[in-house]
N, C-alpha and C positions, 0 to 999 in steps of 0.2 A: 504494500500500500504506500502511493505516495503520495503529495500534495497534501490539498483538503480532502478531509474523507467526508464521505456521505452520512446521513444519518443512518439510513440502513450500514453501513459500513461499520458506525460506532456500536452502535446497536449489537450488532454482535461481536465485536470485543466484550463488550459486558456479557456477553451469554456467554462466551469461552471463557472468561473469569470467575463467573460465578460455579460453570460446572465442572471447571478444575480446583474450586474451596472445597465445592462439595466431595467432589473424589478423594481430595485428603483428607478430611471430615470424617467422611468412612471409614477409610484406612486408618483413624485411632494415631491419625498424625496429631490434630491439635489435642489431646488428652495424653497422650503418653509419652510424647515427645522423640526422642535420638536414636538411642537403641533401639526400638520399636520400630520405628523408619528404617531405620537400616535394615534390620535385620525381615522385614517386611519385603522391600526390596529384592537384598539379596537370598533370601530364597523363593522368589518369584512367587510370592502368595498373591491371590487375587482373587476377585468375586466372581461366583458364577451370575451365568447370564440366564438361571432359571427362577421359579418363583415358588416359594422362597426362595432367597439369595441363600449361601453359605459359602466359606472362603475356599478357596482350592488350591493346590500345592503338585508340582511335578514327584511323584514319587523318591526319586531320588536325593529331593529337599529335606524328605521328613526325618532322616538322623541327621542332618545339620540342625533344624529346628530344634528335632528333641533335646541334642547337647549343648546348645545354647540357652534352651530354654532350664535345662536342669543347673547351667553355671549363674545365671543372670537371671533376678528378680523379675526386672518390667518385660523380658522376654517370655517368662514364666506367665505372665499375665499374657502376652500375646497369644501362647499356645491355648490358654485357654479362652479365651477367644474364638481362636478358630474350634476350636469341639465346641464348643456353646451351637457355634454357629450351625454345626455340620448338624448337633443333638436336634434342635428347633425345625431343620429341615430335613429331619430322618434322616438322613444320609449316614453312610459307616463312616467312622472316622478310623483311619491308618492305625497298626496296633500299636508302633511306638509313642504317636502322641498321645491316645487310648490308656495304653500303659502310665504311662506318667503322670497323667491326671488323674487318673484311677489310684495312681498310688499317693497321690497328693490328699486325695477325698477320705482313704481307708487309713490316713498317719503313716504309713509307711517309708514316706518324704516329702521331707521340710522344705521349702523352696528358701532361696537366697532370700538376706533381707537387701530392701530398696538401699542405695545410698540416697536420693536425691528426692527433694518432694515432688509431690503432684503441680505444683505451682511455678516451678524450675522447666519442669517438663514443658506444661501447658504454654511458657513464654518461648520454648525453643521451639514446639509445634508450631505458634503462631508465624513467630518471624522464617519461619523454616514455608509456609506456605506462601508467606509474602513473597521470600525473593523464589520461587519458584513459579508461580502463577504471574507474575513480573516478566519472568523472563520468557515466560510464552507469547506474553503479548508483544514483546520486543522484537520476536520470530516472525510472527504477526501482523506486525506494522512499523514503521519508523517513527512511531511517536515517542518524544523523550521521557522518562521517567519522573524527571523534574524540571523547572522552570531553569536551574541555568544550563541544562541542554540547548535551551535557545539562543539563536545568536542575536546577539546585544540589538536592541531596538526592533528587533521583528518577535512578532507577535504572531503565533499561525490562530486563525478559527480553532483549532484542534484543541480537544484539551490533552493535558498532560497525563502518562498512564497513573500516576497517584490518583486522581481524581475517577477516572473509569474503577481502580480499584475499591475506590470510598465507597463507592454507589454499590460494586457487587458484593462488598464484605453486608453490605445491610441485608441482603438478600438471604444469608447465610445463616448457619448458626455460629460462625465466628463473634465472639464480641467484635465491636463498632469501634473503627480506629478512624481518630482524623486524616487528612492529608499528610499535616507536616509529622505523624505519625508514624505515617507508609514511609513518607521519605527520610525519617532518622534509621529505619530498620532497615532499607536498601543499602545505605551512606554505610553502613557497618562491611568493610569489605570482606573481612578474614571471616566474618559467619556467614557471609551470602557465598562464599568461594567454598567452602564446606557443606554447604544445601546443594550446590550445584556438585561436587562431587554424589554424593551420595544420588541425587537426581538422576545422572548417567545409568543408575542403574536400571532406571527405567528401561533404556533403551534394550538393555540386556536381557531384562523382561520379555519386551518386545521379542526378542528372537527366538526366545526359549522353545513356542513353538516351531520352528525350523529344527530344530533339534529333535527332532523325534520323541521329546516326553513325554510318557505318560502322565497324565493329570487326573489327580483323585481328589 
């Protein structure tokens, strides 16, 4: 996109913003924060596309999951998660995750305790969805993030992606961030450089099926 964009044209930046909050919304990014996301990522979990939803995993993720989830607390919580998910949708869930929560349920084992609060997490989820849904719209269009993207004395119609962001976080269940909000938590370079790392694994995602996976 170049120039002035169209209204239809703005119009959907804001729908691609608002249905990438909510994808991470889902994915237990804004409540659980880092570990979670990653570890969400790189084992290629995802939601199926049936109804009910429940999360699914290429078989050969699920001893990664499980030994992750037996070292580390908030991954511990992810695992179960996805059996919740699988349990509500009838679906079988894998024996090693199966196993492990079953043995969480029966005392048999204690999960790690948390280092970090809930509140830690929830602020690294937040800014963790800002510079990522950021930089889609970046992909998206050539509109600058911020006001001094623009060159001195020009002024485009456009407005700036902080402000398309303002409007789709209301949409959300994110809490409501101002403008100059969005843009103190993009200006953070070393944690936008660290979302976008872990982000790439999206794409690896993406390929997973090329790989021949089984997903269960």
């Amino acid at each position: 996109m170049s120039g002035s964009l169209s209204q239809k044209q703005l119009e959907h930046l804001e729908r691609v913003a608002v249905g990438e909050i909510n994808r991470h919304v889902s994915n237990g990014t804004l409540e659980h924060g880092r570990e979670w996301t990653k570890t969400w990522h790189e084992c290629s979990l995802r939601w199926s596309g049936s109804e009910p939803a429940y999360v699914m995993l290429p078989t050969v993720m699920c001893q990664r999951l499980t030994e992750r989830a037996a070292e580390q607390a908030v991954v511990f919580e992810l695992a179960k998660f996805v059996v919740a998910s699988r349990l509500d949708a009838g679906v079988t869930t894998p024996s090693l995750l199966a196993k492990l929560v079953s043995g969480y349920l029966t005392g048999d084992f204690t999960p790690p305790k948390r280092n970090s609060g809930p509140r830690s997490e929830a602020t690294w989820g937040r800014n963790f969805i800002v510079y990522c849904v950021l930089c889609e719209l970046r992909m998206r269009s050539e509109l600058p993030v911020t006001e001094n993207k623009i060159q001195r004395g020009v002024r485009s119609r456009n407005p700036i992606l902080s402000e398309i962001m303002e409007r789709a976080i209301r949409q959300t269940a994110m809490p409501n961030l101002q403008q100059s909000q969005i843009q103190e938590i993009w200006a953070d370079t070393s944690k936008r450089d660290e979302a976008i790392e872990i982000e790439k694994t999206v794409i690896r995602t993406l390929l997973d099926d090329e790989k021949g996976y089984d997903w269960v």
